[in-house]
C-alpha positions, 0 to 999 in steps of 0.5 A: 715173796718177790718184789716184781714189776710188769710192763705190758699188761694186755691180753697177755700181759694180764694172765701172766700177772695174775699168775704171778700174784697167785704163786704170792708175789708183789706186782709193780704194774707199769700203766698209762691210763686209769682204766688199766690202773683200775683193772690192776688194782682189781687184781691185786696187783700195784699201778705205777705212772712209768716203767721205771717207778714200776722197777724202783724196788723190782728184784725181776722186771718183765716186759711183754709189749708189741714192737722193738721201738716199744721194749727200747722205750720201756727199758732204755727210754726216758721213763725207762726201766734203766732209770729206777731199777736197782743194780744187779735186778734181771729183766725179762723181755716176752716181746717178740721183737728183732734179734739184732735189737734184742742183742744191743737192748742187752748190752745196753742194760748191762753196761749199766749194771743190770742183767737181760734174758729175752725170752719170747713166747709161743701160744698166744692167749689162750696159752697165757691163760692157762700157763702152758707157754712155751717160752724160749730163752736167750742170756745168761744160763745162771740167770735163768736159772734165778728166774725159772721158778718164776717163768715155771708159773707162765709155761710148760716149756722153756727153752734154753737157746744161746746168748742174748738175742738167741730167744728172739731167734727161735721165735723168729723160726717158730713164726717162719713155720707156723705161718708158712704152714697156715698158708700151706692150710689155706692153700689146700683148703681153697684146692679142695673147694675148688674141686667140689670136694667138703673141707672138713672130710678132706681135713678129716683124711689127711690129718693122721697122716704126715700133714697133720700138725697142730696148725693143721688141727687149729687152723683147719677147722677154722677155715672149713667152718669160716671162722675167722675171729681173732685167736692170734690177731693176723697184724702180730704175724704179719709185724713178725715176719716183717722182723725176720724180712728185714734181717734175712735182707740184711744177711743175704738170706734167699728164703722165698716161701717166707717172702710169699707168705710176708707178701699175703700178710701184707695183703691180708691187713690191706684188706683190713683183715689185721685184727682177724684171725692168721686163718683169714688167708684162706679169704685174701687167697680167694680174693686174689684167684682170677676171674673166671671168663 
């Protein structure tokens, strides 16, 4: 049995801990209200106040929570993991956060004698709850090694990409596809409409052929059935690709097809769509379409 801590217990946060407990581990769960204390009690689990009392006795600390300024708070914050965790202990970061950040949160914690894997997550929800995450890697090979039977009880997949920051990359690249090719689906979704044509029969003939896709098989449906709740919320996309903006702005980088779907992102949570499903594009498409005279 392993001592571990856990910051970050949301809608992914919570199956991941559950099937931590299951594999016989100790789980210190960093909360800030009583209600989650609650829930993690329940489980079986250990609340504590502060993400460093969570790390006093953690031989792993993982950290799954929603933006760069959140995991720079947990880790290296006044309440940080930096100020209870022991020298040597390895630190697990699931956010999907900026790469740049991620490399500087590395040798932060280094420099105090602690050890850094980022390792975002593709698969949302559903795929923490069923531990079938594909997880992709930065840091040291060695250490990763040490966490592997651990991070084997969250996902099927896991990666090993390059150094510190190098996670954080590949996640980057999954959103750029996944998101681009929602829109793309969005796109041949309102073309077939337009037409007179049902959007099922169309998703029906082409997903065989080299437009099928797993998007193309979530996403699809969704829209041809205007279901639009929630799988991933929209609102996480759209502080994703404001992440790989801001560096592709920074390196020079001219990627247009990223820039548009940032720009209908950006739209989709002005229109207060933010906790809907990413399939909500196909609506703020039609919203934008010119009015017939």
């Amino acid at each position: 049995m392993t001592t571990l801590a856990f910051i970050g217990f949301g809608a992914m946060g919570r199956p991941m801990v559950r099937h931590l407990l299951a594999a016989g581990h100790h789980i210190n769960v960093s909360v800030r209200r009583p209600e989650a204390a609650d829930a993690v009690r329940a489980l079986g689990a250990q609340p504590c106040s502060s993400p460093a009392e969570a790390a006093r006795d953690a031989d792993v600390v993982f950290t799954n929570v929603t933006s760069t300024a959140d995991v720079e708070d947990v880790l290296l914050g006044a309440h940080g993991v930096i100020h209870g965790a022991r020298p040597g202990t390895l630190c697990i970061d699931h956010s999907t956060i900026s790469p740049v950040a991620t490399r500087d949160i590395a040798k932060r914690l280094q420099a105090a004698g602690l050890r850094f894997l980022d390792a975002p997550v593709s698969g949302g929800a559903a795929g923490a709850e069923a531990a079938t995450l594909t997880i992709m890697v930065g840091g040291d090979s060695a250490d990763l090694e040490q966490a592997r039977p651990l991070l084997e009880r969250l996902g099927k997949t896991i990666a090993h990409v390059g150094a510190a920051g190098s996670g954080q990359v590949a996640k980057a690249c999954n959103q750029i596809v996944q998101v681009t090719t929602i829109q793309g689906i969005a796109e041949a979704m309102l073309f077939a409409t337009s037409q007179g044509t049902d959007p099922q029969k169309i998703l029906d003939a082409i997903a065989t052929g080299f437009a099928g896709s797993r998007m193309l098989d979530l996403m699809g449906p969704k829209m041809a059935q205007r279901d639009f709740k929630a799988g991933i919320e929209a609102r996480l996309h759209e502080k994703d690709f404001g992440l790989v903006r801001e560096v592709a702005r920074e390196q020079h980088l001219y990627m247009p097809a990223m820039e548009a779907v940032a720009a209908q992102l950006r739209s989709l949570v002005e229109q207060g769509r933010g906790r809907d499903d990413t399939s909500s594009l196909l609506p703020v498409l039609e919203s934008q379409q010119p009015t017939k005279r």
